[in-house]
C-alpha positions in Angstrom: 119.3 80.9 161.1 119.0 77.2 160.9 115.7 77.5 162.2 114.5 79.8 160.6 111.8 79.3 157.2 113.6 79.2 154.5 111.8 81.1 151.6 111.9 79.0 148.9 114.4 80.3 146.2 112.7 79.5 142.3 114.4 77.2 140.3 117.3 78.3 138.3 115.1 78.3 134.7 112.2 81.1 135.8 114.9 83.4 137.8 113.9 87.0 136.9 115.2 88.1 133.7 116.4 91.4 132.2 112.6 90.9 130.0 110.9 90.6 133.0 111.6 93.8 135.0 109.6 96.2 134.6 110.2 98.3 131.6 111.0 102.3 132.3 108.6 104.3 129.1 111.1 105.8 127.2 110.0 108.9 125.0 110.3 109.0 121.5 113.3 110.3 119.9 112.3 113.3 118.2 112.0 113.4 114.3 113.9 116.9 113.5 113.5 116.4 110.5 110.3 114.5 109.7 108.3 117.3 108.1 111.0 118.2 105.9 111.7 114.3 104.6 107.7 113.9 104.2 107.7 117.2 101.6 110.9 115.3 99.8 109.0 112.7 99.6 106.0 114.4 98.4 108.1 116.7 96.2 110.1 113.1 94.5 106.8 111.8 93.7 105.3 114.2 92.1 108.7 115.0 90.1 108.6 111.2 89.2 104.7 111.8 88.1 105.7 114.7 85.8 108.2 112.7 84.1 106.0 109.4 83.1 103.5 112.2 81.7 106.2 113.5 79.8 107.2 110.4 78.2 104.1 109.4 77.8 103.6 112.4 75.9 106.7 112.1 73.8 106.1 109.0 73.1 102.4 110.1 71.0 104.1 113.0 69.3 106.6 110.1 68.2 104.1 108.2 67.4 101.7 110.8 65.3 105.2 112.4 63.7 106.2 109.1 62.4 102.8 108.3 60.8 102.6 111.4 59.4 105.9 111.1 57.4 104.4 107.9 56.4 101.2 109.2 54.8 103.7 111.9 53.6 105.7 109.3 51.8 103.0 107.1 50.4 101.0 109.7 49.2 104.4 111.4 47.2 104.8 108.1 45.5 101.6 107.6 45.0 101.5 111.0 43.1 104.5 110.5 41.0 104.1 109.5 37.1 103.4 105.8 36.1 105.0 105.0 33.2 103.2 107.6 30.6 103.1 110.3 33.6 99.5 109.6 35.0 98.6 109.3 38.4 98.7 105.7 40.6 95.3 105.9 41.2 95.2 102.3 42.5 98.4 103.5 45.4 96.5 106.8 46.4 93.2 105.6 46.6 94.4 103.1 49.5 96.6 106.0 51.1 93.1 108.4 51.1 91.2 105.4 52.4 93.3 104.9 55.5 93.1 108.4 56.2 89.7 108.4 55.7 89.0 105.9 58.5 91.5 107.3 61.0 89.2 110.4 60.4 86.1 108.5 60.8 87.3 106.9 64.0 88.4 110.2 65.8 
């Protein structure tokens, strides 16, 4: 044994590691469930989709109700006896002109 050639043993810093051996291929845990979550997912987005339009929407009709009762308002007081009863020409000529334009823009 003395004799004998000694194989030389590596040094202690590149000894074969638990990294280093060879790596069994492990399979893939199956996904149960993965068609299921992607239609959630699907189904969640296009719920969250639905409700921005809806806002969206509510917030126009908001929008066009409130300027309505506006022109509403203006043109009622614009209507109402001056001091001997006759029209404020002056207050519903600029109430008819803005409605005129938002006309003209549409």
């Amino acid at each position: 044994m003395l004799d004998a050639p000694r194989e030389p043993t590596p040094p202690p810093n590149q000894a074969p590691s638990f990294s280093q051996r060879p790596q069994q291929r492990r399979s893939k845990k199956p996904a149960y469930f993965e068609k299921e979550q992607a239609f959630a997912a699907q189904k969640k987005a296009e719920a969250e989709a639905r409700r921005l339009e809806f806002e969206r929407r509510d917030k126009e009709k908001k929008l066009k109700i409130g300027e309505r009762d506006r022109f509403r308002k203006a043109m009622a007081k614009a209507r109402t006896g001056g001091q001997n009863g006759q029209r404020k020409l002056g207050k519903e000529s600029k109430v008819l002109l803005e409605r005129v334009k938002r006309i003209v823009e549409q």
